[in-house]
C-alpha positions in Angstrom: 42.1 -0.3 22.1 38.8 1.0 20.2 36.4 2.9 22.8 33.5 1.4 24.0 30.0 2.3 22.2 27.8 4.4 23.8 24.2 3.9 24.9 23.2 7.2 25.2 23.7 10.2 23.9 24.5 12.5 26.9 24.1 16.1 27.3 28.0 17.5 26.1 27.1 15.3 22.9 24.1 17.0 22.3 26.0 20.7 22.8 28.4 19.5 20.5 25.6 19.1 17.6 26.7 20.4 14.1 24.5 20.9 11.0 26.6 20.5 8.0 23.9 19.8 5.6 20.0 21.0 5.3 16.8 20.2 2.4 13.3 19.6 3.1 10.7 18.3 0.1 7.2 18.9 0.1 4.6 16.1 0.6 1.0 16.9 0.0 -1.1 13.9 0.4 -3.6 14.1 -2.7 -0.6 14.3 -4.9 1.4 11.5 -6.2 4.5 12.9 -6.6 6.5 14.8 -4.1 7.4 18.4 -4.7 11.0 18.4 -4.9 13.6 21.2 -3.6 17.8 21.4 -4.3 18.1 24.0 -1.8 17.0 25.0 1.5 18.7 28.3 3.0 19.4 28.3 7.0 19.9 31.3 8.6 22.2 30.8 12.1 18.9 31.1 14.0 17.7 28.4 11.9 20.7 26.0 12.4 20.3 26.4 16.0 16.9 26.0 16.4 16.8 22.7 14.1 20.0 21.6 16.2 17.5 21.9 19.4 15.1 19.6 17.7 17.8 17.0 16.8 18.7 17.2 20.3 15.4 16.6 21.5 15.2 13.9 19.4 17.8 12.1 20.9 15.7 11.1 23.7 13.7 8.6 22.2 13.4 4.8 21.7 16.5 2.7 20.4 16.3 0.4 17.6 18.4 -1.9 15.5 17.7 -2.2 11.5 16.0 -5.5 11.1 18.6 -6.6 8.4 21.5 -4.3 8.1 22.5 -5.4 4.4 18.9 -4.9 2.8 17.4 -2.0 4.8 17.6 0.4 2.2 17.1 4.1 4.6 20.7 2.5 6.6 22.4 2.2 2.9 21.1 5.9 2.1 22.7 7.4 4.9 25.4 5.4 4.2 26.4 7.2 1.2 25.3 11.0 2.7 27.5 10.1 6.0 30.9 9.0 3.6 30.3 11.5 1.0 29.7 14.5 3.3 30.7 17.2 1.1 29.3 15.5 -2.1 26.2 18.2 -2.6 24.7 16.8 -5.5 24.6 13.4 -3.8 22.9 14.9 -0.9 20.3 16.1 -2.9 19.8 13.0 -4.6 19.7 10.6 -1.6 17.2 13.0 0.5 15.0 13.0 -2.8 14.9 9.1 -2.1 14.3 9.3 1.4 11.2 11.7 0.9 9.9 9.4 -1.7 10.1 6.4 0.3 8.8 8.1 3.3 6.0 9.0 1.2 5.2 5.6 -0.4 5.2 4.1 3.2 2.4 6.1 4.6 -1.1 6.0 3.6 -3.6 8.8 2.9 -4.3 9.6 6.1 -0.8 11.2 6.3 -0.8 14.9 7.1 0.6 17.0 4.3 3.7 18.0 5.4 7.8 18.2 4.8 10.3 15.8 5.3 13.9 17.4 6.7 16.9 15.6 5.4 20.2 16.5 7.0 23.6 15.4 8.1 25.1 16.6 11.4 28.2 15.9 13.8 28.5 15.2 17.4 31.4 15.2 19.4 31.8 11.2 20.2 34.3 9.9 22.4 36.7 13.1 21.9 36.0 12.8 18.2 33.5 14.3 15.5 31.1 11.8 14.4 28.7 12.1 11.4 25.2 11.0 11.6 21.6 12.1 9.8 18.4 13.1 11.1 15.1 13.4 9.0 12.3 14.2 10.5 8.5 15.2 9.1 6.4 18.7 10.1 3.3 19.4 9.3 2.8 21.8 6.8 0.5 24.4 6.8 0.5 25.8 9.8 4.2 26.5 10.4 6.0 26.6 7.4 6.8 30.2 5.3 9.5 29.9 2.7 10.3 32.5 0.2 10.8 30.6 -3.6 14.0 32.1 -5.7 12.0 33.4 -8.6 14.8 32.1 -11.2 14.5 28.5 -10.0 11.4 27.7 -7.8 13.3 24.3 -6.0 15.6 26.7 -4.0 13.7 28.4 -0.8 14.4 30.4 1.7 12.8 30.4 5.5 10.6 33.4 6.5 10.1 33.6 10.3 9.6 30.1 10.3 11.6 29.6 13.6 9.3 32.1 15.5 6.3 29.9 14.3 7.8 26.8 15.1 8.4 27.6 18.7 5.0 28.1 19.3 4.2 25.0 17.1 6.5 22.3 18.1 3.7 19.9 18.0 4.2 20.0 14.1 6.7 18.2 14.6 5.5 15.1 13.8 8.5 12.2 13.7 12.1 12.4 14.0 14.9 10.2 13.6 18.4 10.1 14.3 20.6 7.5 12.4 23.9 6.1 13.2 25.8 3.7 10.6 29.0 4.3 12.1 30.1 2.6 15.3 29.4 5.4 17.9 26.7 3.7 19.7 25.1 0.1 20.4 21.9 1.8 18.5 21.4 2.1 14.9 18.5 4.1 15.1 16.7 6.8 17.5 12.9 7.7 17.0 10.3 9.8 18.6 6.2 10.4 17.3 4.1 12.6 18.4 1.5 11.5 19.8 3.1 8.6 21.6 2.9 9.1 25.4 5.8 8.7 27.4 4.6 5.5 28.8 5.0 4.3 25.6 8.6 5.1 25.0 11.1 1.8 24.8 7.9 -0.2 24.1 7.2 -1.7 20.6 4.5 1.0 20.2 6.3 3.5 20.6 6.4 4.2 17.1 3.6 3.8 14.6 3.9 1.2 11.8 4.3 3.1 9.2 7.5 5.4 10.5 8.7 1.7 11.9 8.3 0.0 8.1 10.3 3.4 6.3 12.9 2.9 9.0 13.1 -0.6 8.8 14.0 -1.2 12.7 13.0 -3.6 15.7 13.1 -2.4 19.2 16.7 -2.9 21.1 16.2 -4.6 24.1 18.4 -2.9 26.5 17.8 -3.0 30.3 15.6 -0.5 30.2 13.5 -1.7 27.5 13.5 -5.1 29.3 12.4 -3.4 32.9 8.9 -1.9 31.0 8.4 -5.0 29.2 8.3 -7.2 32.4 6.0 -4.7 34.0 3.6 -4.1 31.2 3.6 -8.1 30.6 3.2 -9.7 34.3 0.2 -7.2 34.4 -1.2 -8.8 31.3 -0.7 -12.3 32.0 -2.2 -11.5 35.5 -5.5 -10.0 33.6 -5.8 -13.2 32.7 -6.4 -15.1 36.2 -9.4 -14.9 38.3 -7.6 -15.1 41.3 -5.3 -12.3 40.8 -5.5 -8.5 40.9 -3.2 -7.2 38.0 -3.0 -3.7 39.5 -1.4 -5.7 42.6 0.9 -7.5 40.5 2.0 -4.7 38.4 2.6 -2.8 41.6 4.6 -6.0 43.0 7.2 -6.5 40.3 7.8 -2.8 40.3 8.6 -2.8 44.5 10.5 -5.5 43.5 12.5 -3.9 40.4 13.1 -0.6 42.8 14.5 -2.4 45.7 16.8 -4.4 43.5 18.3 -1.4 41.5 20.8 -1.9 39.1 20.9 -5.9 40.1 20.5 -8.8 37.7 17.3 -10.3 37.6 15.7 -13.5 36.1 12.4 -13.3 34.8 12.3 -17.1 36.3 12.5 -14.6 40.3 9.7 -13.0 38.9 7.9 -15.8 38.1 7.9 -16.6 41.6 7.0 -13.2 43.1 4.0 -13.1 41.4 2.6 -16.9 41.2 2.7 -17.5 45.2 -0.2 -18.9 46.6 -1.6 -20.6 49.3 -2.8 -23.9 47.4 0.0 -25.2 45.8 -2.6 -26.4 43.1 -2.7 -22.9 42.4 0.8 -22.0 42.5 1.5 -25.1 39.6 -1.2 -24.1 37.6 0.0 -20.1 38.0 3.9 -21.1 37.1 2.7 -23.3 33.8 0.6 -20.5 32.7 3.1 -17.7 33.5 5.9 -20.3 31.8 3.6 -20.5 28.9 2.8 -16.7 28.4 6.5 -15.5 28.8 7.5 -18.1 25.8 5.0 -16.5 24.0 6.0 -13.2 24.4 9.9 -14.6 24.0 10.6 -13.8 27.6 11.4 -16.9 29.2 14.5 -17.1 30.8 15.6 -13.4 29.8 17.8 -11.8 32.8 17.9 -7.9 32.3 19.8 -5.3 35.2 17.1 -3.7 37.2 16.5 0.0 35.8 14.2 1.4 37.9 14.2 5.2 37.1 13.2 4.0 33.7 9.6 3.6 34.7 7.3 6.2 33.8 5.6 8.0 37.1 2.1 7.2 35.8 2.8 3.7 35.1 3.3 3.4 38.8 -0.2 4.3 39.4 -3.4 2.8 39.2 -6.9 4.5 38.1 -10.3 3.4 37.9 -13.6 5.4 37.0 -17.0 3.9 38.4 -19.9 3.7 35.7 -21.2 6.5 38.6 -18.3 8.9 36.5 -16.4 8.2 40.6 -12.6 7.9 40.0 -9.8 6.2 42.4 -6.1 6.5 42.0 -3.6 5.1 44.1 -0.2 3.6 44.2 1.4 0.6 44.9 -0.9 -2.5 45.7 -4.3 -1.8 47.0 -3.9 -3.1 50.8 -1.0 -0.9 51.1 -2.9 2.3 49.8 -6.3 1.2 52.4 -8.6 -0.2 49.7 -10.5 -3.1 49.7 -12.1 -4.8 46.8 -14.8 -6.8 46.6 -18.0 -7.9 45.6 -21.5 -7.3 47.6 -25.2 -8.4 45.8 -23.6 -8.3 42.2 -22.1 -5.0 43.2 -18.4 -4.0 43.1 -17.4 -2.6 46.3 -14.5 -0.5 47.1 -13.6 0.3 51.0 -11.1 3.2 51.6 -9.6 3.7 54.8 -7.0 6.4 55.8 -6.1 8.3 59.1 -7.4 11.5 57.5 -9.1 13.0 54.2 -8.1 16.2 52.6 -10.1 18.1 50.2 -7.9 18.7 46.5 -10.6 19.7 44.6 
């Protein structure tokens, strides 16, 4: 019988990671063409250091190719995954990559280089082949050393030093997997993307998500953000509702059903109870509406609680008097009382005692 796919990549995996094959090209933004290389020298230092990054990398969002047979980045790594030894294909194929990645961004893209390079983790008791490309900015980290018989083949200077203190040039990585190790095809992480943002359909920009060619996976975990982030927006949208409470609601009510199934439908009536059943029909029609929108409707996900962010768990406001609250959970639970007095937004804090935290 075939072993399962994975969903993660868990930490033995990642200690298992192997760097068979390693090129970068140059992209400068004002040029039109990209500044080719055919070889790239790693020292062991090197290897282990990029190895690190893939790692790292393998904590990001998952995605699926939006059409397997015409995304043409899964077809590329395709040929580099069944041709591993196949050098002057390498080169080729990562030549493509870098051009495409190029010709999806716009001008505002930071001059950088795009790493190409294949790599094996131990999968279910067996070596699995995958790539990883990612894109560093340019001039701050990178030294190389050119062969003076044939500028395309470079050498790294102390670059891992720099990078260490510099792993903010780091600016996208991917990790891809056309094989059948996992139920993802792709991995991503941006910089500049908070964590709230991770498993979210912003957690990449547009233009890494276009070169990729990949839609979000909607695991469990995906699905347990989603409903958060979109009960709170559908509750901006009603008068009678606070969406700070309702946000807060849905999330006491993911936690205490931990690793359960649940309906969006037993959300639905969690969050559109109300005294006047008038209310509670018009609430239900709107939130039915909204969630068919959004394609939810109906959806049934396994609670994954510790798949919430710590800050998305919190609630902050600033007064226009620069006066900032920040609390957790719904507001009756944390003392505060909201309301309006002459025009004026009121807030009422109460607490058995007050400490100082300035």
């Amino acid at each position: 019988m075939a072993n399962p796919r994975s969903l993660a990549i868990s930490q033995v995996m990642r200690e298992s990671i192997t760097i068979h094959k390693f090129i970068y090209h140059i992209l400068i933004t004002k040029d039109e063409k990209v500044d080719y290389l055919s070889a790239v020298s790693l020292s062991d230092k090197h290897k282990s250091f990029f190895q690190e990054m893939i790692s790292e990398s393998s904590r990001g969002t998952k995605y699926l190719f939006v059409d397997e047979e015409k995304a043409t980045l899964k077809g590329q790594c395709k040929e580099l995954v069944d041709n591993l030894d196949d050098n002057d294909l390498f080169v080729q194929t990562s030549e493509q990559i870098a051009h495409n990645f190029k010709a999806q961004h716009d001008k505002r893209m930071a001059d950088g280089i795009v790493i190409v390079t294949t790599f094996s983790m131990i999968v279910n008791a067996q070596a699995q082949n995958f790539v990883a490309i990612m894109k560093l900015d340019y001039k701050p980290v990178l030294h190389q050393i050119r062969d003076e018989k044939d500028p395309s083949k470079v050498t790294f200077e102390e670059i891992t030093d720099t990078l260490l203190e510099e792993k903010a040039a780091i600016q996208k990585r991917a990790i891809i997997d056309v094989g059948q190790s996992f139920e993802w095809d792709v991995i991503a992480v941006e910089r500049g993307k908070a964590n709230s943002k991770q498993d979210t359909d912003v957690a990449i920009g547009d233009h890494f998500k276009k070169f990729l060619s990949v839609t979000l996976k909607e695991d469990n975990s995906v699905m347990t953000r989603k409903i958060i982030s979109h009960s709170k927006r559908w509750a901006e949208k009603h008068q009678e509702l606070v969406p700070s409470d309702v946000r807060a609601r849905v999330i006491k009510y993911i936690e205490a059903h931990e690793e359960q199934a649940i309906n969006v439908d037993d959300i639905k009536e969690l969050i559109c109870n109300h005294e006047s059943d008038d209310t509670k029909r018009r609430l239900k029609v709107s939130f039915d509406d909204y969630m068919d929108d959004v394609e939810l409707s109906g959806v049934q996900f396994t609670s994954k609680p510790n798949s919430i962010p710590a800050m998305e768990k919190k609630t902050k406001i600033k007064t226009n008097m620069n006066v900032k609250l920040e609390w957790e959970g719904e507001m009756k639970e944390a003392g505060i009382e909201r309301k309006k007095v002459a025009g004026k937004i009121v807030y009422t804090v109460t607490a058995d005692s007050v400490n100082d935290i300035s």
